[in-house]
N, C-alpha and C positions, 0 to 999 in steps of 0.2 A: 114618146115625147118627154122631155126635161124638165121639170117646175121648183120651185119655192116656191113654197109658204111661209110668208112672209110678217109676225105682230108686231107691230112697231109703235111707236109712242106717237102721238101727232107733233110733237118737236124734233122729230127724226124724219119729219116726209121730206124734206128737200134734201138735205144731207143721203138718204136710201136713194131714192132716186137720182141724184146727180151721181153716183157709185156705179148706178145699174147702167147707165145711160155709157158711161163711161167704159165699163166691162166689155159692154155689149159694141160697144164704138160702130164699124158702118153698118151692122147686123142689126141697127136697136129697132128697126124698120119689121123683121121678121120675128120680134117680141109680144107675145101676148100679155096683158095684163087682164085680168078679173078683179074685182075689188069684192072680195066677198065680206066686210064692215067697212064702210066711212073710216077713213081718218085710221082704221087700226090692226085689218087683215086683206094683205092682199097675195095672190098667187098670180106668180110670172111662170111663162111656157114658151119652151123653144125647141126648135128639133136643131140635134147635132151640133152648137153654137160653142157650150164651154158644158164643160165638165159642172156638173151640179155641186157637187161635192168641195171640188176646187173654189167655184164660187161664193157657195155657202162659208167655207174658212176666212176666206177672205174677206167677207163682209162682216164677220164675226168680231174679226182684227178690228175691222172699221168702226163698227157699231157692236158693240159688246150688248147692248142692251133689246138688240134686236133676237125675238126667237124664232128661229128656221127651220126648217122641215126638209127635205127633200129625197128624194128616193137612195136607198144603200146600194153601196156598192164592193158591201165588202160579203155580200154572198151570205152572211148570217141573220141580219135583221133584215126587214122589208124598208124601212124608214130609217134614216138619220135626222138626225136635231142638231143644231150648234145653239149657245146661249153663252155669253159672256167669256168670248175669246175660247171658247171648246166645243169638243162634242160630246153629246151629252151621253148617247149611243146608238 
């Protein structure tokens, strides 16, 4: 299964989510959300949907101030991070 982990500012919740909604377009049905803080961390889960990694840069682009997690895929780290238009490693 696919996830982000998602910390975001609570002036970034409708902006994150109208992004994911969008990403995820007629899929956002087969979308898990978890809210693990109110208002400031939350993890999405999807099987086979998009690319985690793809998604996480791009949301990066979108919201720079958001910090994301998601599992690597480059075979050397277990985890990837993006924060402020990057990845962190």
């Amino acid at each position: 299964m696919n996830y982000l982990k998602i910390l975001y500012q609570t002036s970034d919740y409708d902006h994150l989510f109208r992004f994911l909604k969008h990403a995820f377009g007629t899929n956002v049905g087969e979308v898990q959300v978890e809210t693990d803080v109110e208002d400031a961390l939350v993890t999405i889960k999807w099987n086979d949907l998009l690319d985690p990694n793809t998604l996480a840069a791009e949301l990066t682009q979108e919201l720079p101030s958001v910090l994301i997690e998601c599992q690597s895929n480059t075979g050397i780290d277990v985890y990837s991070r993006y924060f402020n238009k990057n990845q962190l490693w």
